[in-house]
C-alpha positions in Angstrom: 166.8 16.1 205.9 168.2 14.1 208.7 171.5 14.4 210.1 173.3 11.4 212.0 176.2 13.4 212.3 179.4 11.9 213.0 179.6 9.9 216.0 183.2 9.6 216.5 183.8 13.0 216.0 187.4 14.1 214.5 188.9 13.8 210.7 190.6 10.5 210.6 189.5 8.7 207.8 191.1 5.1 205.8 191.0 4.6 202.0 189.4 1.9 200.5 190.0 0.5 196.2 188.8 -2.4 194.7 189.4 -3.9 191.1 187.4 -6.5 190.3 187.8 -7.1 186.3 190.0 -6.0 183.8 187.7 -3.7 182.5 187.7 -1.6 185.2 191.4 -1.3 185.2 191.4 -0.4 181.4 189.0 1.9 182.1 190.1 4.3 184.5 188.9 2.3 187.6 192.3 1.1 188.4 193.6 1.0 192.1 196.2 3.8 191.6 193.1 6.2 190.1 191.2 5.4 192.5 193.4 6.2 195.5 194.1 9.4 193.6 191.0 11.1 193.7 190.7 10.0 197.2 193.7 11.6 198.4 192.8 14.8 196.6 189.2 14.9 198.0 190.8 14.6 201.6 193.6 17.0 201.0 190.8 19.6 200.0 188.2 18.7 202.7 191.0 18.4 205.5 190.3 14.6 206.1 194.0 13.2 207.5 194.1 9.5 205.9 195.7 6.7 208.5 197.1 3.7 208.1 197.6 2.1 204.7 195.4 2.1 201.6 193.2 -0.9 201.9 191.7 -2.8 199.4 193.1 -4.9 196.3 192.2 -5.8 192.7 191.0 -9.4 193.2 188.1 -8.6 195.5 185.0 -10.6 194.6 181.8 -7.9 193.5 179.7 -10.3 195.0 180.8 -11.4 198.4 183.0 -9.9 201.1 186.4 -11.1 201.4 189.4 -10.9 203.3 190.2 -7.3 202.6 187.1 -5.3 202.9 186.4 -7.8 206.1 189.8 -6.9 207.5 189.6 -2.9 206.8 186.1 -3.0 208.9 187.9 -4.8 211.7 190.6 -1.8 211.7 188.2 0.3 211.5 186.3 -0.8 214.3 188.9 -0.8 216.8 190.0 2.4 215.8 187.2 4.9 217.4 188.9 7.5 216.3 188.4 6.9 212.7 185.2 8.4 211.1 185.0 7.9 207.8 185.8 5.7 204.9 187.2 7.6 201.5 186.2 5.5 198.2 186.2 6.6 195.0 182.3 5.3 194.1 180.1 3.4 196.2 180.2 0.3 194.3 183.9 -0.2 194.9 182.4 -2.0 198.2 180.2 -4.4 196.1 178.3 -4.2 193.0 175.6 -6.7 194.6 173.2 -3.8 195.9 171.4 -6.3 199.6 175.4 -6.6 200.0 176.6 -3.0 199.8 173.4 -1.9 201.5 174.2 -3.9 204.4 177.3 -3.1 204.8 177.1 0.6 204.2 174.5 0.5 207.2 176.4 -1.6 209.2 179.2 0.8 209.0 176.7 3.9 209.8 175.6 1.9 212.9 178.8 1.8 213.9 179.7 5.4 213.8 181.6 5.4 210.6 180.4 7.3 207.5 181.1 6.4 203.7 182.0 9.0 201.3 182.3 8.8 197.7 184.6 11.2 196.6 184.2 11.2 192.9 180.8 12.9 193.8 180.9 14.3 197.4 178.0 11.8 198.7 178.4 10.5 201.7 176.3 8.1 204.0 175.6 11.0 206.8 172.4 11.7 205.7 169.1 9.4 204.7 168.8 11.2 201.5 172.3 10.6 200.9 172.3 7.0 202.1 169.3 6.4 199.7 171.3 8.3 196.8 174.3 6.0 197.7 171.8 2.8 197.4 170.4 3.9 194.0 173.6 4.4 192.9 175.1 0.8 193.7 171.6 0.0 191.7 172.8 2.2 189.0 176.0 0.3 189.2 174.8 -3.2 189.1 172.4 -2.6 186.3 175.7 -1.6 184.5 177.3 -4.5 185.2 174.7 -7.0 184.2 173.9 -5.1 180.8 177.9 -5.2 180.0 178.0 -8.9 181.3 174.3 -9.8 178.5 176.4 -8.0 175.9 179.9 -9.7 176.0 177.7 -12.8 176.3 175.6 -12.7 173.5 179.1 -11.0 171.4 180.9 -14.0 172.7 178.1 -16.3 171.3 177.9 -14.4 168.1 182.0 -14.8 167.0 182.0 -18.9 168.2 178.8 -19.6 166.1 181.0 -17.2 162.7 183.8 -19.9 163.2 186.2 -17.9 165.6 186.7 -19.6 169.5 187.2 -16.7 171.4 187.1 -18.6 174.8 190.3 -20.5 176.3 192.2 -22.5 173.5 192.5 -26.6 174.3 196.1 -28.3 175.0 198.4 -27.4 171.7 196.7 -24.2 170.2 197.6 -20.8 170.6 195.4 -17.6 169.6 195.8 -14.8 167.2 193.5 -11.9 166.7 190.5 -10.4 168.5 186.6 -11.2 168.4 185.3 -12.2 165.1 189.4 -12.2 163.8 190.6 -14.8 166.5 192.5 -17.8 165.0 193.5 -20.6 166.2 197.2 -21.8 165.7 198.9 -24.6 166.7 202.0 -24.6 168.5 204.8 -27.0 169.3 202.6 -29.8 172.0 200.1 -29.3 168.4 202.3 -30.9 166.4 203.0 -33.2 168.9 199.5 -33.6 169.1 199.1 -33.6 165.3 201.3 -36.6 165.4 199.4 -38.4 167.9 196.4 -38.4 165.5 198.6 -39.8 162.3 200.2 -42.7 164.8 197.1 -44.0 166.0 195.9 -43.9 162.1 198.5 -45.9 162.1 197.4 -48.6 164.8 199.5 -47.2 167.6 197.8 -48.1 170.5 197.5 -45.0 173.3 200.7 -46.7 175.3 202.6 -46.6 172.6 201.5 -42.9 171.9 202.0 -41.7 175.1 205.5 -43.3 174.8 206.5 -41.5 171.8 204.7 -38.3 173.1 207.2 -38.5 176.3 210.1 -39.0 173.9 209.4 -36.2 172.6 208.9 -33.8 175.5 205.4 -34.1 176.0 203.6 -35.9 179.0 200.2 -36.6 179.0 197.7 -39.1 181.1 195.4 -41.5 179.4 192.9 -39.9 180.5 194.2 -36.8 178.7 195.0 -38.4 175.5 191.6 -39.9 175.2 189.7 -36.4 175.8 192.3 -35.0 172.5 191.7 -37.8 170.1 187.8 -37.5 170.5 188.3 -33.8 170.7 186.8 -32.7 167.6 188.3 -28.9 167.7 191.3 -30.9 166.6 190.2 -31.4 163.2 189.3 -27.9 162.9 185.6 -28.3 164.2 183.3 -26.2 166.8 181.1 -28.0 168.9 179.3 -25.6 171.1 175.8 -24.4 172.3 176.2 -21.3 170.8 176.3 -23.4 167.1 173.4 -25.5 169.0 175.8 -28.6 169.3 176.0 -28.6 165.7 179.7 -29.3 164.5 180.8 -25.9 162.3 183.7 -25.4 160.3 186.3 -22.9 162.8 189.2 -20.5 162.1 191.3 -23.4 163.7 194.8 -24.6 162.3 193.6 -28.5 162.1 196.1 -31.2 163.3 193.9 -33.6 161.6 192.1 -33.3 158.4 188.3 -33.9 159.5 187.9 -36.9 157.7 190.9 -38.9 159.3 189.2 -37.5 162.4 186.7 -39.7 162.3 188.6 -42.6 160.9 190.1 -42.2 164.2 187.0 -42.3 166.4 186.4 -45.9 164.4 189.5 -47.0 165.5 188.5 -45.9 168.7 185.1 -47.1 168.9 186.4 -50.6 167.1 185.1 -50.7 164.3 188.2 -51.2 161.9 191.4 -53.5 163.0 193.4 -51.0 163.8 191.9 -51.0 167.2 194.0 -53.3 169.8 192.0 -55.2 172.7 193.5 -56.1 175.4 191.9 -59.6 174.9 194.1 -60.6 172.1 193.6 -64.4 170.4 196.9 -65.1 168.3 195.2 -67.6 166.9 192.6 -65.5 165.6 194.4 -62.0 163.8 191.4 -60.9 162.0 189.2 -60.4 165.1 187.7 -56.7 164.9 189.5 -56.1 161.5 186.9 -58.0 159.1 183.7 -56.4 159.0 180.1 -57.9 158.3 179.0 -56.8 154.7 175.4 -56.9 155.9 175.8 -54.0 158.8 179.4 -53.5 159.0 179.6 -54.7 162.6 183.2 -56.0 163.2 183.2 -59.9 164.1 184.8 -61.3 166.8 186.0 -64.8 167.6 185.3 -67.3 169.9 186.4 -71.4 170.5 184.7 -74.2 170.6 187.0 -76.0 173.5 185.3 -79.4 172.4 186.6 -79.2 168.8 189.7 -77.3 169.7 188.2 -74.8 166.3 188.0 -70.9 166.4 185.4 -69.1 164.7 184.8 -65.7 163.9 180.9 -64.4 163.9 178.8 -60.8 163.6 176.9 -59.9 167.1 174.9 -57.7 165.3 171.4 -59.1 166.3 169.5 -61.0 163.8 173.1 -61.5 161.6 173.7 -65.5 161.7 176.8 -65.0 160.0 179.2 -67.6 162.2 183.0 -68.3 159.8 185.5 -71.1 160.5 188.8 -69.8 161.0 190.5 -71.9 158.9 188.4 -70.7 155.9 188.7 -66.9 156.9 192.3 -67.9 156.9 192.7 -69.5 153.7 190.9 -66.9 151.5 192.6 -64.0 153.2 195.9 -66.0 152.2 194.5 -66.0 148.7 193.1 -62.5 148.6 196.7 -61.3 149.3 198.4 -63.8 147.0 196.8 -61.7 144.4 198.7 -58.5 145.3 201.9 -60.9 144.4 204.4 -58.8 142.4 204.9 -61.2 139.1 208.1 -61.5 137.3 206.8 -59.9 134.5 207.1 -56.6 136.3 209.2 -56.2 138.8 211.5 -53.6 137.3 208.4 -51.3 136.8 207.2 -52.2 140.2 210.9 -51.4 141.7 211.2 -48.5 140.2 207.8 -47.6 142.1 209.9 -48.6 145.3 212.5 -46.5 144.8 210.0 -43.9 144.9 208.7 -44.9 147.5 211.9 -45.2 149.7 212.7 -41.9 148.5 210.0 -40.1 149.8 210.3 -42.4 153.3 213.9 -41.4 153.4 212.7 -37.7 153.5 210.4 -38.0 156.5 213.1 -40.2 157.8 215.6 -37.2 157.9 213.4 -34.7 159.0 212.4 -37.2 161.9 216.2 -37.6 162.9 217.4 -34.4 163.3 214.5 -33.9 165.7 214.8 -36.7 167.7 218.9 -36.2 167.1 218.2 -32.7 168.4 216.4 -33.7 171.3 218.8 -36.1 172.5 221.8 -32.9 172.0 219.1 -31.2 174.5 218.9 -34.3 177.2 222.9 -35.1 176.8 223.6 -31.2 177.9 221.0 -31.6 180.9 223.3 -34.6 182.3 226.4 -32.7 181.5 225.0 -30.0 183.4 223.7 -31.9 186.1 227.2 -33.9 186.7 228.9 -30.8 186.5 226.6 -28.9 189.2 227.1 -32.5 191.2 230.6 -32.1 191.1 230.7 -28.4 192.7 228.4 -29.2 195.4 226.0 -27.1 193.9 222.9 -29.8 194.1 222.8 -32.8 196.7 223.1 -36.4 195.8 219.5 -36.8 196.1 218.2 -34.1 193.5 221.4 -35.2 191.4 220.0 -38.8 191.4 216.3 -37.7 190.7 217.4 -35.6 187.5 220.1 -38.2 185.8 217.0 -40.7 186.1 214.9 -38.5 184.2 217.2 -37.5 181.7 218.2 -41.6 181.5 214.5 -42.6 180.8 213.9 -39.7 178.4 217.4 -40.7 176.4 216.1 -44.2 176.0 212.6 -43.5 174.7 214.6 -40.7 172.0 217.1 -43.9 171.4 214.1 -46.3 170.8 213.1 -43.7 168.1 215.9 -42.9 166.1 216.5 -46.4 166.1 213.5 -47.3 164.5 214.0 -44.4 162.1 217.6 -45.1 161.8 218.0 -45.9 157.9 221.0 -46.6 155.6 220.6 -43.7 153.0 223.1 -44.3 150.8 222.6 -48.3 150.6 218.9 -47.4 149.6 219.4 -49.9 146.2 220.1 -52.2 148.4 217.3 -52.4 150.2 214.8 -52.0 147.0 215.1 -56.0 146.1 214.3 -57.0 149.8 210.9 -55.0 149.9 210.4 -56.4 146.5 210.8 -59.5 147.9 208.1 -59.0 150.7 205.4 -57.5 148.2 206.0 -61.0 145.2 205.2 -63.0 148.0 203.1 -61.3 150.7 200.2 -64.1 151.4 202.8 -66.4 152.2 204.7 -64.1 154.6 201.5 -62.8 156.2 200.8 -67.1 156.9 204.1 -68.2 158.2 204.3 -64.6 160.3 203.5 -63.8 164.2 200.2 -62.5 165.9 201.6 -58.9 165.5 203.2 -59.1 162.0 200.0 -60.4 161.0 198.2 -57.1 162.2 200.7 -55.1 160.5 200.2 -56.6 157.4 197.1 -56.4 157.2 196.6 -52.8 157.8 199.4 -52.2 155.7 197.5 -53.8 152.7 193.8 -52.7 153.8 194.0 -50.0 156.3 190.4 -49.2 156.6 189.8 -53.1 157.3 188.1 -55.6 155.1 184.6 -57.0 154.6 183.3 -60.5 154.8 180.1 -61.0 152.2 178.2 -64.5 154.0 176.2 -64.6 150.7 179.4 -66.0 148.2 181.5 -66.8 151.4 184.2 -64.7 150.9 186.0 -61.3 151.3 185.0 -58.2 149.6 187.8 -55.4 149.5 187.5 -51.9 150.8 190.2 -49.2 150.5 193.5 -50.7 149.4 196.8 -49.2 150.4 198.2 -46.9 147.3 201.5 -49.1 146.2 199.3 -51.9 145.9 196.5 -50.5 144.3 199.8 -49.3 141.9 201.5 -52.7 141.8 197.8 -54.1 141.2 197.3 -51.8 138.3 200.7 -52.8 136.7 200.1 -56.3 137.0 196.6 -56.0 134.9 198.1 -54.2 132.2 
């Protein structure tokens, strides 16, 4: 056996613990332990420790960093200090060319590496070679516990449970196979993202009532949560093998309005608003070929001053006149007319209707009326902080701005779902009104009103059939499918 000896001669030694995971903290690796059985391996060999304890939990196990660089610099200017006290040899690194290097470099240098736990130190070649196989020992441990919370992570995402980092609006309950997914507050927000753009909602006017509502997103952000199928309570993920699987997730969206959504998206259905809107031509990307189901889009022949509407798909020749979209559609809804004959059935459906609106109406007041309590204290507080010099004008200025653009988005909102209550009779004759005579309103009515209509009546869109030159329906809105019903009876 050789023996280097110690080339600096004397007792001195520093302290060095590193954490790297959590695991090693939870399992009796943590900084405090470590310096423990240091100090206790000095105090009985009659090593005096100098200087601080170096090291620190967020030291990479794969690279040198700041710490372990800086404790060999004291160390190297110190010639009087001989040795290094660590709990194990892999608290330098569990990469074994890194910790090999190191722990020679250090030998070269005159300083010698003692692992107290076991009383092996570098001052020998055995030793040195029994410290190398243990940083071996110690990496192989490492990699076998890294396989296995793999493959365990795998195994609970492809049962249904998302053990890894939950998106924007979800929370987590539970452990491995048990984890749920819950939504939390920006999830309902979210949640109601997904029913306003079933709506027609274009994203501006999302993020608009998002912000209203205390939550902020980009576009870019809203985009990547309405495509986001974990939102409907779907996994996507290699460890299912990209197949979509059911998850233990709280959906904000059921999964089949999920992908009514990515239509809307994608434009297939009229909900969908371009930026290249024709007022003149309100069905564009609403009707649908009957062939393929590709949505037509219009176009104008400048030297007959006409618009048509046509199907791109290739090979489909089917090329409409305007007008005669226009007329039939007129028709079509003409035939969802509420006749005399029973208009006290059909308002007593409307007072049913109403009622139920004027419940989600409430509920959506007091939490917009709630909000705005919130907002209205902030500027209280602000003017009041303004007053006592506590904030400068500056920073006052900045914050009653804020609070001034939230108040009007929250103002917008309860203004729109601001409704009479008590005078609900009142208001049963006027939407009575609009559904006996709703082709003729959706004619004499703007670009906008038109669009509204129109997915109110069909809001999955309508089909065009070239073959008898005129509309076949698709889903119909559920009064009027009522009021339809009532009339054939």
């Amino acid at each position: 056996m050789i023996n280097y000896g110690n080339k600096r001669g004397g007792r001195k030694c520093v302290i060095w613990t590193r954490v790297s995971t959590k695991y090693q903290e939870d399992n009796g690796g943590s900084l405090k332990t470590q310096e423990e059985i240091c100090r206790a391996y000095a105090k009985t060999n009659h090593y005096q420790v100098v200087g601080e304890v170096f090291g620190g939990k967020h030291e990479s196990a794969k690279t040198p960093g700041k710490l372990i660089t800086g404790m060999k610099t004291y160390v190297h200017s110190h010639k009087d200090i001989g040795y290094i006290l660590v709990s194990e040899f892999d608290r330098f690194s569990r990469d074994v060319p890194q910790a090999t290097k190191m722990l020679h470099e250090l030998r070269e240098d005159g300083v010698i590496v003692i692992a107290t736990k076991y009383g092996i130190s570098t001052e020998t070649k055995d030793q040195m070679m029994m410290a190398t196989n243990m940083v071996n020992m110690a990496e192989w441990d490492n990699q076998n516990r890294t396989d296995k919370f793999v493959d365990g992570r795998s195994a609970c995402i492809a049962a249904g449970a998302w053990v890894e980092k939950a998106p924007m609006g979800y929370q987590k309950e539970g452990k491995s196979r048990n984890t749920w997914c819950r939504l939390n507050n920006d999830g309902r927000l979210i949640a109601k993202a997904f029913r306003w753009k079933l709506q027609g909602k274009t994203n501006a006017e999302i993020l608009d009532k998002l912000a209203a509502e205390g939550l902020r997103l980009s576009k870019q952000t809203l985009h990547k949560i309405l495509v986001n199928p974990f939102y409907a309570g779907m996994i996507k993920h290699k460890a299912t093998k990209m197949r979509l699987i059911e998850g233990q997730i709280e959906p904000a969206i059921s999964y089949d309005d999920f992908k009514k959504v990515q239509d809307i998206l994608s434009g297939k259905t009229g909900k969908y608003q371009h930026k290249a809107q024709k007022p003149e031509c309100p069905l564009t990307h609403y009707v649908r070929c009957a062939k393929d189901g590709t949505p037509f889009t219009s176009y104008k022949v400048k030297a007959k001053n006409l618009d048509y509407y046509k199907c791109n798909q290739v090979g489909c020749k089917t090329n409409v006149s305007a007008k005669e979209m226009h007329r039939k559609y007129e028709d079509l809804l003409v035939g969802y007319n509420v006749p005399k004959e029973v208009l006290d059935a059909s308002t007593d459906i409307v007072r049913e209707i109403l009622s139920e609106y004027s419940v989600t109406a409430e509920r959506e007041l007091t939490e917009y009326r709630r909000q705005m309590s919130i907002l209205e204290n902030k500027e209280k507080g602000a003017i009041i902080r303004f007053g006592l010099g506590e904030i400068p004008q500056s920073v006052y200025e900045i914050a009653i701005n804020d609070v001034s653009e939230k108040k009007a988005l929250i103002q917008e909102e309860i203004d729109k779902w601001s409704l009479d209550l008590s005078n609900l009779e009142k208001q049963i004759p006027e939407v009575i009104a609009t559904a006996s005579n709703i082709g003729t309103l959706w004619c004499s009515s703007d670009y906008d009103s038109k669009r509204e209509i129109q997915n109110l009546v069909f809001p999955d869109g309508i089909l065009w059939d070239s073959q008898i030159r005129d509309y076949r329906t698709s889903k119909l809105n559920s009064v009027f499918e009522v009021i339809s019903k009532i009339s054939d009876t």
